[in-house]
Backbone as CSV, one residue per row, in Angstrom:
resi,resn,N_x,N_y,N_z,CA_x,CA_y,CA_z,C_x,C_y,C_z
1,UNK,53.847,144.796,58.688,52.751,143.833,58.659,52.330,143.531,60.090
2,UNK,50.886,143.814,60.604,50.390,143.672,61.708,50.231,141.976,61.618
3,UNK,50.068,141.626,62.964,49.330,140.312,63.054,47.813,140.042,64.023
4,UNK,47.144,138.787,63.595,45.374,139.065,64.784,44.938,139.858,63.833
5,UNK,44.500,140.711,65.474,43.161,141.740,64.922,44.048,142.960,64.568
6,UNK,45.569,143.316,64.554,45.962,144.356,64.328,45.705,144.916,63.329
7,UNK,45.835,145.943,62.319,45.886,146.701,61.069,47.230,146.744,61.032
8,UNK,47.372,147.160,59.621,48.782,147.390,59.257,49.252,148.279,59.664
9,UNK,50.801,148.452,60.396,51.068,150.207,60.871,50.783,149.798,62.272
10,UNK,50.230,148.985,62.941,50.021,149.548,63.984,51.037,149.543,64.813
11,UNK,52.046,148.324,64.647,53.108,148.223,65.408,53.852,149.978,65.733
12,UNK,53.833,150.538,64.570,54.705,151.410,64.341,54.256,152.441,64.633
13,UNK,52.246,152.664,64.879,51.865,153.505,65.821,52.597,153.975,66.884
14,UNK,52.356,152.542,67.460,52.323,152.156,68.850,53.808,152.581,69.512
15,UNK,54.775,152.496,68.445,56.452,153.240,68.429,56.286,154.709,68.847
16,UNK,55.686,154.769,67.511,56.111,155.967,67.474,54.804,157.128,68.671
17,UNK,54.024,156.788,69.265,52.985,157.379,70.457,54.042,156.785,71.386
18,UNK,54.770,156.164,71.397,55.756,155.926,72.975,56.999,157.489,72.823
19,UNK,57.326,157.536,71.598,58.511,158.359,71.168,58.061,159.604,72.260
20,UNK,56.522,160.046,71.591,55.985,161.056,71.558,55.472,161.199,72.833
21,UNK,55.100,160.296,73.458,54.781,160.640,75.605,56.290,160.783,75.994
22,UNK,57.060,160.349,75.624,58.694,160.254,76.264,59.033,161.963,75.865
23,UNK,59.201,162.383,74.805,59.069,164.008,74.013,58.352,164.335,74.804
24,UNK,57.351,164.433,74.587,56.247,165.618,75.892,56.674,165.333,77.613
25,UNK,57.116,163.762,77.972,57.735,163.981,79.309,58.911,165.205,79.469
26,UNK,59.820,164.719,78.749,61.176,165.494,78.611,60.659,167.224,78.816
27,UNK,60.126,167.542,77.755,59.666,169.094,77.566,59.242,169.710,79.053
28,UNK,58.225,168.758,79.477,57.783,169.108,80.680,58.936,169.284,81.896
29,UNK,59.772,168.568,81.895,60.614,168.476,82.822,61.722,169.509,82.521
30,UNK,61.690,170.375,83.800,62.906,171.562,83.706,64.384,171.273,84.643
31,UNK,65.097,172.528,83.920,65.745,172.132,85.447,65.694,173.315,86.367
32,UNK,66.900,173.475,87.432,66.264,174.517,88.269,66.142,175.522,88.065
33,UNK,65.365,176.012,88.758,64.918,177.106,88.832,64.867,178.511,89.530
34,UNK,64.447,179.598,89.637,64.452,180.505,90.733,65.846,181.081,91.249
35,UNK,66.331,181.670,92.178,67.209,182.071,92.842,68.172,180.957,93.106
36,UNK,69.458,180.452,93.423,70.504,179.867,93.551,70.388,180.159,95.201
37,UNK,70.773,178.607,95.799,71.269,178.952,97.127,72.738,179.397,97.272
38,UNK,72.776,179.981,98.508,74.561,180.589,98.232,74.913,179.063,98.856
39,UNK,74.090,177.734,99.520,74.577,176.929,101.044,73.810,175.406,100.050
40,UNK,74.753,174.516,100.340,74.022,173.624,99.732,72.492,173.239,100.848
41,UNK,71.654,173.050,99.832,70.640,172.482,100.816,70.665,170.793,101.184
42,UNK,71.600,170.276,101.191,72.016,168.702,101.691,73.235,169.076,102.824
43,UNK,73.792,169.285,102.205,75.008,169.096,103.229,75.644,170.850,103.808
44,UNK,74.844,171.684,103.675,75.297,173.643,104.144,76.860,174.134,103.928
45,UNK,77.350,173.309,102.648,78.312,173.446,102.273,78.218,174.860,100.897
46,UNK,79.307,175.728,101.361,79.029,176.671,100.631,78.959,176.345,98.664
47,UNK,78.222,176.878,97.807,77.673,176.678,97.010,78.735,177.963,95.978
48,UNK,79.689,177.366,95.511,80.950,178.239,94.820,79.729,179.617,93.763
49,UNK,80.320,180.760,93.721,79.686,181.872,92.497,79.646,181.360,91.610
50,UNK,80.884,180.987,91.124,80.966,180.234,89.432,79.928,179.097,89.644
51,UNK,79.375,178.340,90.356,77.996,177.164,90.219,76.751,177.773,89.578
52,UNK,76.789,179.245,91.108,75.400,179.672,90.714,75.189,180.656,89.618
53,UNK,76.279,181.018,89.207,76.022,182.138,87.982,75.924,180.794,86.995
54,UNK,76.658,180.017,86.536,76.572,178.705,85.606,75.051,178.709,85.932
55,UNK,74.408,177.731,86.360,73.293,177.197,86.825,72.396,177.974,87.435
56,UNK,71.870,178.812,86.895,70.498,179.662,87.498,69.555,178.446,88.389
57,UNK,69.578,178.922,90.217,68.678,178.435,90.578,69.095,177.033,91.369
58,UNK,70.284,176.652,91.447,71.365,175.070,91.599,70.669,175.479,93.296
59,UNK,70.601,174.117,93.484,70.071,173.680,95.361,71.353,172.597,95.936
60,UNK,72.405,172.399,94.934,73.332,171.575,95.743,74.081,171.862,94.839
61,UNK,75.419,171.370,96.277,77.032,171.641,95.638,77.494,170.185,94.715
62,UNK,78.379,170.918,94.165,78.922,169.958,93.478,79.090,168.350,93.703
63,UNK,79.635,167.783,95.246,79.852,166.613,95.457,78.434,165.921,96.088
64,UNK,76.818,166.935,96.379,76.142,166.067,96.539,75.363,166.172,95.086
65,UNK,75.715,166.800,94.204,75.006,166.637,92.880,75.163,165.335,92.319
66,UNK,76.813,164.857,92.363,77.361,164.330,92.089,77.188,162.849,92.610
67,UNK,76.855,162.283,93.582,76.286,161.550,94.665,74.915,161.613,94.695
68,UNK,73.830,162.133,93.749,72.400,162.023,93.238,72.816,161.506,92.710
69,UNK,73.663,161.916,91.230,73.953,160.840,89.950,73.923,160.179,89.861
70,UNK,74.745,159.411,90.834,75.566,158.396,90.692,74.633,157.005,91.587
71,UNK,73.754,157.647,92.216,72.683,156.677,93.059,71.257,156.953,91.730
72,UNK,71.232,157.769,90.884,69.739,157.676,89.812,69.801,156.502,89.370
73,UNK,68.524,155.836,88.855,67.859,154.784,88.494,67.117,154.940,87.500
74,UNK,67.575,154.635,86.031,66.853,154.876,84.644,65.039,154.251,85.023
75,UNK,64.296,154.815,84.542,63.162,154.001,84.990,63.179,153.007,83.540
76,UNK,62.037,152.026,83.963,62.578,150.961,82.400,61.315,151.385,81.261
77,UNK,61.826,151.068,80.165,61.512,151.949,78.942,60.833,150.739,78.027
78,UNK,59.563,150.351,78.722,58.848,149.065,78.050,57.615,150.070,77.413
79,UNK,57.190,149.523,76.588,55.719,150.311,75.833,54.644,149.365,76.230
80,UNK,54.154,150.688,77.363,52.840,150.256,78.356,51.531,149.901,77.109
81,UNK,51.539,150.888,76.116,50.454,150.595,75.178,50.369,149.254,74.516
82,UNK,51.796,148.939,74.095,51.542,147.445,73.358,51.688,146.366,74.262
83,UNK,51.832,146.191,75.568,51.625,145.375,76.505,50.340,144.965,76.627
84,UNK,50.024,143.219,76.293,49.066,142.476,76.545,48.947,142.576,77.765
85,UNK,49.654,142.660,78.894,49.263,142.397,80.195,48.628,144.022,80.838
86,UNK,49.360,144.932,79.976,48.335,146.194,80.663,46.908,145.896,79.629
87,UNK,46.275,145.151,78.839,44.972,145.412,77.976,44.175,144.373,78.886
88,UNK,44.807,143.280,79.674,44.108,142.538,80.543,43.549,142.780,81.778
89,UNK,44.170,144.423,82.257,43.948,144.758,83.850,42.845,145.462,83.617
């Protein structure tokens, strides 16, 4: 049950078109790619065979992969569409 000017469903539009930009982000996003360095490109620490045969294409060794991780930052997962304050800008 919508409320206002909504229609019925729309809430659940509005769900499910967030699901579906998050799905098409993901798809888009690969991982690496191309040739494997033999040298990390952060720290020129050699880059083990078993990495790069695993991982087609890896640009860092293990402990600065590991040290990206661990510094990533989820971005936050609000639905820009049903936000009153993005329909006001």
């Amino acid at each position: 049950m919508a409320g206002g000017w909504a229609r019925d469903g729309a809430v659940q539009d509005q769900i499910d078109a967030s699901i579906q930009d998050e799905l098409a982000r993901m798809k888009t996003r690969s991982g690496p790619v191309g040739d494997s360095l033999t040298h990390c490109a952060e720290c020129e620490e050699e880059i083990p065979e078993a990495r790069r045969r695993a991982i087609p294409g890896v640009k860092l060794c293990i402990d600065c992969m590991q040290e990206r991780d661990a510094s990533f930052k989820a971005r936050p997962g609000f639905n820009r569409r049903g936000s009153k304050d993005s329909q006001l800008k």
